[in-house]
MARDRENFI-329694 format. One line per field, with one value per residue: residue in three letters; x, z, y of N, C-alpha, C, O, CB in turn; chain; residue number from 1. Coordinates in steps of 0.02 Angstrom, whole numbers, plus 32768, in hexadecimal, padded with zeros to 4 digits. Glycine has a CB too. Layout:
REM residues N
rest: c(ALA, ...) .
n_east: c(X, ...) .
n_up: c(Z, ...) .
n_north: c(Y, ...) .
ca_east: c(X, ...) .
ca_up: c(Z, ...) .
ca_north: c(Y, ...) .
c_east: c(X, ...) .
c_up: c(Z, ...) .
c_north: c(Y, ...) .
o_east: c(X, ...) .
o_up: c(Z, ...) .
o_north: c(Y, ...) .
cb_east: c(X, ...) .
cb_up: c(Z, ...) .
cb_north: c(Y, ...) .
kette: c(A, ...) .
nr: c(NUM, ...) .
//
This chain:
REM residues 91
rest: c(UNK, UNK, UNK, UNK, UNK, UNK, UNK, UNK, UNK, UNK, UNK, UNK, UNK, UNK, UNK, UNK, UNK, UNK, UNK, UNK, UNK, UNK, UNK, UNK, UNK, UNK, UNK, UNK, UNK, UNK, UNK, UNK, UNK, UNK, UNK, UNK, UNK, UNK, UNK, UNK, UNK, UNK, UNK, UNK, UNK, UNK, UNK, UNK, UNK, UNK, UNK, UNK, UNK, UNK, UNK, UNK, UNK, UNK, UNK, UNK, UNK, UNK, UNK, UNK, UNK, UNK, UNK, UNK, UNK, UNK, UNK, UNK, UNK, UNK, UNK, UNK, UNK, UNK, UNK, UNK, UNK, UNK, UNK, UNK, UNK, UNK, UNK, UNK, UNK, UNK, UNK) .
n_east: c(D6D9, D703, D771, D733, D738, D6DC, D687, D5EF, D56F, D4C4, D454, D3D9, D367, D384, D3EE, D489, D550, D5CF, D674, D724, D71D, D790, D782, D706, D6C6, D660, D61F, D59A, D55B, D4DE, D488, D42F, D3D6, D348, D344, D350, D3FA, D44A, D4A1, D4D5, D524, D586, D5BA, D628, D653, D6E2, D6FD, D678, D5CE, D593, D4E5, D498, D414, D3E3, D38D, D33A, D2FB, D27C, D28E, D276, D20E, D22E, D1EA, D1BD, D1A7, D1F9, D1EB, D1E4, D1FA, D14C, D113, D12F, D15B, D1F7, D254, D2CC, D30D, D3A3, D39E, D3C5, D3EF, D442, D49B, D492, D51A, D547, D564, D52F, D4BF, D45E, D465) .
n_up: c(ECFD, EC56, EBC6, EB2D, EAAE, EA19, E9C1, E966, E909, E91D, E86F, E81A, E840, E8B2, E8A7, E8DA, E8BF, E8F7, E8D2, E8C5, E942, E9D0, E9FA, EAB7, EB47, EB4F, EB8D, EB4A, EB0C, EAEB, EAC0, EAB9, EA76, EAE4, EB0F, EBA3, EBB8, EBB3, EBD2, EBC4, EBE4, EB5D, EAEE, EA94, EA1B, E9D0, E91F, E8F1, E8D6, E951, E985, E9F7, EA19, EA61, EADA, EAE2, EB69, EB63, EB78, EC17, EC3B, EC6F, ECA7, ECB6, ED0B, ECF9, ED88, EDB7, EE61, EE8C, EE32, EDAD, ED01, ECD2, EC57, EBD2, EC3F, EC7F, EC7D, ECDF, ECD4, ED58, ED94, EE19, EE43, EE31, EDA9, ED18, ECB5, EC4E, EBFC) .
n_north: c(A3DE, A3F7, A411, A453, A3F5, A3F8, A45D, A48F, A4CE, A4BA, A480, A4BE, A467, A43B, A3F2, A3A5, A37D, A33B, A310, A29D, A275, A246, A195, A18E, A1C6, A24D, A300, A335, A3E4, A44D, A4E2, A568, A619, A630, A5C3, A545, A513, A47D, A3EA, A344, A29E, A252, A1B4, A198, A118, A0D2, A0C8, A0E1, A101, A17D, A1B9, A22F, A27F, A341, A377, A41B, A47C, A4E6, A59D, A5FA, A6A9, A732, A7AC, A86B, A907, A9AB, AA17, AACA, AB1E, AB31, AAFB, AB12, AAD5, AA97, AAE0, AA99, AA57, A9DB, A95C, A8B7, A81A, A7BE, A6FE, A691, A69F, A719, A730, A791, A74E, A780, A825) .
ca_east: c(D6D9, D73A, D792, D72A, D749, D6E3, D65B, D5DC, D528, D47E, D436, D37E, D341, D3AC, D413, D4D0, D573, D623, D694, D74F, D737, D795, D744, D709, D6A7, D652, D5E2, D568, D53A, D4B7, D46F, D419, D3C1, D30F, D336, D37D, D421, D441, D4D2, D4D0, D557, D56C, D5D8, D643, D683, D716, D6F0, D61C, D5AE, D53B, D4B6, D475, D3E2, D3DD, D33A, D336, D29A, D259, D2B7, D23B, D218, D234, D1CC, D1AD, D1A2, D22A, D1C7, D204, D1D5, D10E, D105, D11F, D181, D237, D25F, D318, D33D, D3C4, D38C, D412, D3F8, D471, D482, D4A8, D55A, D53C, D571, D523, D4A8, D441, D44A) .
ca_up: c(ECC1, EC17, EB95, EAEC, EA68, E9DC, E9C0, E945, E921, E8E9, E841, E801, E848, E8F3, E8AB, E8F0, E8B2, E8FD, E8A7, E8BB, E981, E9E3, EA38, EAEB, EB68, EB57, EB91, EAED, EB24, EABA, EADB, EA77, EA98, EAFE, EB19, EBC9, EBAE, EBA8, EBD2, EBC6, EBC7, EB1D, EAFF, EA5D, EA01, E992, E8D2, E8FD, E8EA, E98C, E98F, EA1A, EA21, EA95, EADB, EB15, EB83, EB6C, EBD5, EC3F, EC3E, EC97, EC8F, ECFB, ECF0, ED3A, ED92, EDE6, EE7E, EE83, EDF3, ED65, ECF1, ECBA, EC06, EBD8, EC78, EC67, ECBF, ECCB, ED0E, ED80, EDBA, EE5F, EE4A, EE25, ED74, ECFE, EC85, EC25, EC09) .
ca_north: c(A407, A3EF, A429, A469, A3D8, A405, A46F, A494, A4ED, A498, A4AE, A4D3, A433, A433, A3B4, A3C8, A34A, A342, A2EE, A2A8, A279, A1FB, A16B, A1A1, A1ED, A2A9, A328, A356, A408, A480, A524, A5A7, A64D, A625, A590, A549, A4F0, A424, A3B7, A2FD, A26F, A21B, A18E, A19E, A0FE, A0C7, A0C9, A0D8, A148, A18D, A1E2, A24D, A2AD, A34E, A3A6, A453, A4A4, A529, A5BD, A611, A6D7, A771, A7F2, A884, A946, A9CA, AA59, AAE4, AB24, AB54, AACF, AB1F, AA99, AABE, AAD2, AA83, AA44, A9A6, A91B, A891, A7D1, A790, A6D8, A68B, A6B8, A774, A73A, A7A1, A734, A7B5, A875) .
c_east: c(D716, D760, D760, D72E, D734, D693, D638, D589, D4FA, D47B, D3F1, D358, D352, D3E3, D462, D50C, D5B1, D63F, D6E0, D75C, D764, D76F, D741, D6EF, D6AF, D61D, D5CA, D544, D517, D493, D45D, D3E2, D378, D306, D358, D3C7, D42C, D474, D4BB, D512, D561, D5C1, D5F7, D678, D6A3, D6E8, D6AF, D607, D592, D515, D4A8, D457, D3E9, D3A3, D351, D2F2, D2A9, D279, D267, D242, D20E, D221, D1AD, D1AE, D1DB, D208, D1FB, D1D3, D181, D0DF, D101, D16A, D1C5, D24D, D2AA, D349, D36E, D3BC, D3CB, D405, D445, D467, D4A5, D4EA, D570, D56B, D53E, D510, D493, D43C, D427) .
c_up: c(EC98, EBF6, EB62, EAD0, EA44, EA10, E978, E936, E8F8, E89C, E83A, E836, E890, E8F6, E8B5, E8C1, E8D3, E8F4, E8BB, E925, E99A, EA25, EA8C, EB13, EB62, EB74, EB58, EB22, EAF2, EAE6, EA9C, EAA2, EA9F, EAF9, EB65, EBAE, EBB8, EB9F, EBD7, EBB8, EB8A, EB1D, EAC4, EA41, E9D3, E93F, E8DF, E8F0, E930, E97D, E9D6, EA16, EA6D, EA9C, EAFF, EB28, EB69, EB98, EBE0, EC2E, EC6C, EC84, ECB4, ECD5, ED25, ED40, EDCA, EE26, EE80, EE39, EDB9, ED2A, ECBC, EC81, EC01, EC14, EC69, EC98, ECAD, ED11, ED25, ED8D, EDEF, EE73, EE60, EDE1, ED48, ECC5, EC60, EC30, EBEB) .
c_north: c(A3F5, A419, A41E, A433, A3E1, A42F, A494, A4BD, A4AC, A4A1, A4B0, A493, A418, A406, A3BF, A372, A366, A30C, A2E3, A2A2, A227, A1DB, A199, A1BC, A23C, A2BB, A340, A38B, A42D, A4B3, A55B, A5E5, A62D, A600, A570, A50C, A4A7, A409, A35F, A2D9, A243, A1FB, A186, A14C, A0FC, A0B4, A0C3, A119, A15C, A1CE, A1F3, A291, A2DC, A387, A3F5, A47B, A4E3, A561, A5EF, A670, A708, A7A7, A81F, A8DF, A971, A9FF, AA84, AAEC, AB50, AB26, AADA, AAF2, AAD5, AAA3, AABC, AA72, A9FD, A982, A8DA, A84D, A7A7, A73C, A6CF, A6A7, A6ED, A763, A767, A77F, A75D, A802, A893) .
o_east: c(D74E, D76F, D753, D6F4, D75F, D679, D65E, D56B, D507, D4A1, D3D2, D323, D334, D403, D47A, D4F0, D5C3, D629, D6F8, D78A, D75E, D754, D76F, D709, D6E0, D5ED, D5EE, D520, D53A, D485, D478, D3CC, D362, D2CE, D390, D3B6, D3F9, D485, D488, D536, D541, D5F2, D5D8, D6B3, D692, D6B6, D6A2, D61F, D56D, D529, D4AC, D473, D3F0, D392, D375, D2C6, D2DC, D280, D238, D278, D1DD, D23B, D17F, D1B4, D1E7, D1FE, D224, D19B, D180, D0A8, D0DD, D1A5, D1C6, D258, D2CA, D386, D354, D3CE, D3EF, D40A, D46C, D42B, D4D1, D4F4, D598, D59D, D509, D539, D4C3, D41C, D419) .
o_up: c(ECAE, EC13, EB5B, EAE0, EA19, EA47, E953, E96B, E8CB, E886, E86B, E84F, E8A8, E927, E88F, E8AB, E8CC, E90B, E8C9, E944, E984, EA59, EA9C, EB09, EB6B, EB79, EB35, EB51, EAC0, EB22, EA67, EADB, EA6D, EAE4, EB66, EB8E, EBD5, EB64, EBF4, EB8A, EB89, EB38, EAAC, EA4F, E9A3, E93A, E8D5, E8FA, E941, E96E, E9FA, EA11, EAA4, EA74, EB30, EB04, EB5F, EBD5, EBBB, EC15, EC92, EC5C, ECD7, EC99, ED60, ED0E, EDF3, EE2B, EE75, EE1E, ED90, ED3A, EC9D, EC75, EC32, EC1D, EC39, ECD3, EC7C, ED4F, ED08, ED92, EDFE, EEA9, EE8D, EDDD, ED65, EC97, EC3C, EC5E, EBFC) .
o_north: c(A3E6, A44D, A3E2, A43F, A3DC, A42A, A4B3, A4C6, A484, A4CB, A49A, A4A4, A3E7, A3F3, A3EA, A340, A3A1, A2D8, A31A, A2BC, A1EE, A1ED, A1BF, A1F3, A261, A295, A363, A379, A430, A4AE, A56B, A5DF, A610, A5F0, A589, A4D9, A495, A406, A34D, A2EC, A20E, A213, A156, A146, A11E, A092, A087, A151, A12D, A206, A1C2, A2C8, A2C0, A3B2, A3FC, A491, A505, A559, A5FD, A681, A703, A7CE, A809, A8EE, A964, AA21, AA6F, AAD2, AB8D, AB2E, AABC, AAFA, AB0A, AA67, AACE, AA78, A9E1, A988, A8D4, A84B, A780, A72C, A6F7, A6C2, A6FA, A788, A75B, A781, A76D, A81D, A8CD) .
cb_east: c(D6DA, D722, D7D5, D753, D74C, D6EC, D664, D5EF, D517, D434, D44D, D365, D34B, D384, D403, D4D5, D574, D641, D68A, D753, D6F2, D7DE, D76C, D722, D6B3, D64A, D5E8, D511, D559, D47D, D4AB, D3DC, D3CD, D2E9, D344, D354, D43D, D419, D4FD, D49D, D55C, D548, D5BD, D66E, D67E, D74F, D712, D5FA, D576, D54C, D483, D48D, D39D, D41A, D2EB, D365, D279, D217, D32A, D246, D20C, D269, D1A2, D1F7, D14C, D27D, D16E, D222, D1FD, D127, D0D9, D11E, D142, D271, D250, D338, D30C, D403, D320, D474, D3CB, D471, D475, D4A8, D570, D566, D57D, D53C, D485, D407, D46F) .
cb_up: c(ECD3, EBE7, EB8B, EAD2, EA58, E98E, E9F3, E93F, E8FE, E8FE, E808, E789, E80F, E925, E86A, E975, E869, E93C, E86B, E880, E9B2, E9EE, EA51, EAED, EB9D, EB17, EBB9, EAAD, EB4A, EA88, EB0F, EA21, EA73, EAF7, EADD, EC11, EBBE, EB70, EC10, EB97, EBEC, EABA, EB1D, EA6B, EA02, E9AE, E89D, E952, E8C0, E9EF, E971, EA41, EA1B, EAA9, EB21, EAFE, EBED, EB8A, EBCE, ECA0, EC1B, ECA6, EC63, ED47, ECF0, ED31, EDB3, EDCB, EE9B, EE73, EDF3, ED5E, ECBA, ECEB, EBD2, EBBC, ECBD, EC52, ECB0, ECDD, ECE5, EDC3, EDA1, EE71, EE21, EE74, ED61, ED05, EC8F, EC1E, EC0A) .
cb_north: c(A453, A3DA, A40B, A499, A3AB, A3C2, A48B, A466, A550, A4BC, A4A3, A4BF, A403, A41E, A38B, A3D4, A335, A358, A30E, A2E7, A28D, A1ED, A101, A1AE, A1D7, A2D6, A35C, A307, A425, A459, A544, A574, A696, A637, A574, A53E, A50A, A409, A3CC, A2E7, A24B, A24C, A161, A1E7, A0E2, A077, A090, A0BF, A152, A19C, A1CC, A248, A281, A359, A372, A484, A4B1, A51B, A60F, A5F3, A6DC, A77F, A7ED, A868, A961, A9DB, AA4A, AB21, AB2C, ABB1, AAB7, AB89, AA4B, AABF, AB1D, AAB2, AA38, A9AD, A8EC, A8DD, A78D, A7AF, A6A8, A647, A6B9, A7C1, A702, A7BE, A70E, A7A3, A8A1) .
kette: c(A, A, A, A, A, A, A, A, A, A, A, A, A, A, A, A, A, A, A, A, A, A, A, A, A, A, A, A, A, A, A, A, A, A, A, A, A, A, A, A, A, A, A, A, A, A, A, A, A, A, A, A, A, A, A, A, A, A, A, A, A, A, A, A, A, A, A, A, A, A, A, A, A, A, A, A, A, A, A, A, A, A, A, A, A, A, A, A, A, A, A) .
nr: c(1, 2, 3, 4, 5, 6, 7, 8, 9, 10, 11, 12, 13, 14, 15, 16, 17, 18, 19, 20, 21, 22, 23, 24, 25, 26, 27, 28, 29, 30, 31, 32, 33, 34, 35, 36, 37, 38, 39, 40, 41, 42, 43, 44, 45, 46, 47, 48, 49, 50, 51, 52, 53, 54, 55, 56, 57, 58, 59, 60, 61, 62, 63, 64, 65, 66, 67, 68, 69, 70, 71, 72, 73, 74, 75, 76, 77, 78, 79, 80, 81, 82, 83, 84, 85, 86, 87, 88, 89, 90, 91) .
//
């Protein structure tokens, strides 16, 4: 794991630019809501441009009902996904 060097959002068309790097090996990471996240190595040279393109799937969904006991389903309950960690991804 790294250090941050730049970061930036898409626009209308997904198209991203960072600008002002020096030559050198990075991770190009992206992520957006319902989508799963996407690292790749890209290879940055001196006075060039590069391009890299990055894909993200599809994120998958979760969907379920909270009942109480006798099954009658519970109004404003807060459901809250953990991952392996017991980090706290979605509440």
């Amino acid at each position: 794991r790294g250090e941050v060097v730049a970061s930036t959002r898409t626009g209308r068309e997904g198209t991203y630019v960072i600008t002002e790097l020096v030559a050198g090996e990075y991770t190009l990471a992206a992520g957006a809501p319902a989508y799963r996240p996407a690292a790749l190595p890209v290879s940055v040279q001196a006075a060039r441009e590069t391009r890299q393109d990055i894909e993200l799937a599809g994120g998958a969904v979760l969907r379920g009902v909270v009942r109480a006991t006798g099954g009658r389903p519970v109004e404003d309950a807060r459901v809250t996904l953990l991952d392996a960690a017991g980090n706290v991804v979605h509440t």
